[in-house]
C-alpha positions in Angstrom: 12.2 41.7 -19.6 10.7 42.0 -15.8 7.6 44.0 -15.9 7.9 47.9 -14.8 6.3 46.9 -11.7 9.1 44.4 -10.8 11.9 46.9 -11.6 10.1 49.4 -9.1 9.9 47.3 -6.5 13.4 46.4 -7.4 14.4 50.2 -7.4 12.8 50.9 -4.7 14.7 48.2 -2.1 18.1 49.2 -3.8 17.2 52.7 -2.8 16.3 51.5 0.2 19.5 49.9 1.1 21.4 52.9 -0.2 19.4 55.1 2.4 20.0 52.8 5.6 23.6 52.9 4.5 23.8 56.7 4.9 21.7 57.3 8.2 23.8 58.0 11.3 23.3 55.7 14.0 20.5 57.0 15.5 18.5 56.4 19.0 15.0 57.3 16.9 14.7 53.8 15.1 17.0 51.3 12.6 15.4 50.1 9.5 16.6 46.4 8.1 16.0 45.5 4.8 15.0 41.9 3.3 15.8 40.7 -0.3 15.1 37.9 -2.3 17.3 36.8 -5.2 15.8 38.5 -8.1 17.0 41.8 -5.7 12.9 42.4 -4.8 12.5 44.0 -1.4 11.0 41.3 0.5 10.5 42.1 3.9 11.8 45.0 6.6 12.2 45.1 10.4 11.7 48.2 12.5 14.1 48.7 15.3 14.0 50.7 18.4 17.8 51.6 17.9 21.0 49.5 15.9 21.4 47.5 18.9 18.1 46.1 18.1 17.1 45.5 21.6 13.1 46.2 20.6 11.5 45.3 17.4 8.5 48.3 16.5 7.4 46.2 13.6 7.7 44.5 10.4 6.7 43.9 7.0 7.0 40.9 4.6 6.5 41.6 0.5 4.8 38.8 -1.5 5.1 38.9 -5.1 3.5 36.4 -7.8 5.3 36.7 -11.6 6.9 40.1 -10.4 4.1 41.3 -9.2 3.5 42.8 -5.7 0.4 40.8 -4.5 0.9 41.6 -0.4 2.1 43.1 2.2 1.6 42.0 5.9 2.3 44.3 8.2 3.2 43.3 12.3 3.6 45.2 15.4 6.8 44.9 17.8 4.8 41.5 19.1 4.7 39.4 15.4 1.3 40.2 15.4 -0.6 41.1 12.5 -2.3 44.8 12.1 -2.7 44.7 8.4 -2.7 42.5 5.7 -3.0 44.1 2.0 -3.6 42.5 -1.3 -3.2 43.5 -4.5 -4.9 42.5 -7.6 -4.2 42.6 -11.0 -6.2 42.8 -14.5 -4.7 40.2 -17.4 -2.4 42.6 -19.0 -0.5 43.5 -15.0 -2.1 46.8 -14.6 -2.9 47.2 -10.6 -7.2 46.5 -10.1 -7.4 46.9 -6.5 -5.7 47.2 -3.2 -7.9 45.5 0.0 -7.1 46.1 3.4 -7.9 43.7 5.7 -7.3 44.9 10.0 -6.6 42.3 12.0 
């Protein structure tokens, strides 16, 4: 059975997708969504508009045995503003979050 942590993440990036698939085209910003396999948001891209023309920034999703354990996030340029990790105690409850700007 995946851990309640996995089937949030995997909840979340289903609801996710639903979302982007409801939003009008829209001049404001276009969100793509990233999955891996195991249906786990992995990573999203911030858009200008659909057409894509100027990326505003991006994030990637690491997990480790269903657990979230970062997220790096990038401006429009690929380059990293923050990078967060997440820690766990033995029995998967969330210890800490550390931010690290870059």
């Amino acid at each position: 059975m995946a851990s309640i942590l996995e089937q949030i993440g995997v909840k979340v990036g289903q609801e996710l997708k639903a979302l982007q698939s409801t939003l009008p085209n829209s001049s404001d910003s276009f969100l793509e969504t990233d999955f891996n396999s195991e249906g786990l948001l992995v990573g999203t891209t911030t858009w200008s508009s659909s057409a894509k023309s100027s990326k505003v920034g991006s994030k990637v999703l690491t997990y480790t045995n269903g657990n979230l354990t970062s997220v790096v996030e990038k401006d429009g340029s690929d380059v990293t503003t923050l990078t967060k990790t997440l820690t766990y105690d033995t029995d998967g409850n969330l210890e800490s979050i550390t931010k690290d700007y870059a």
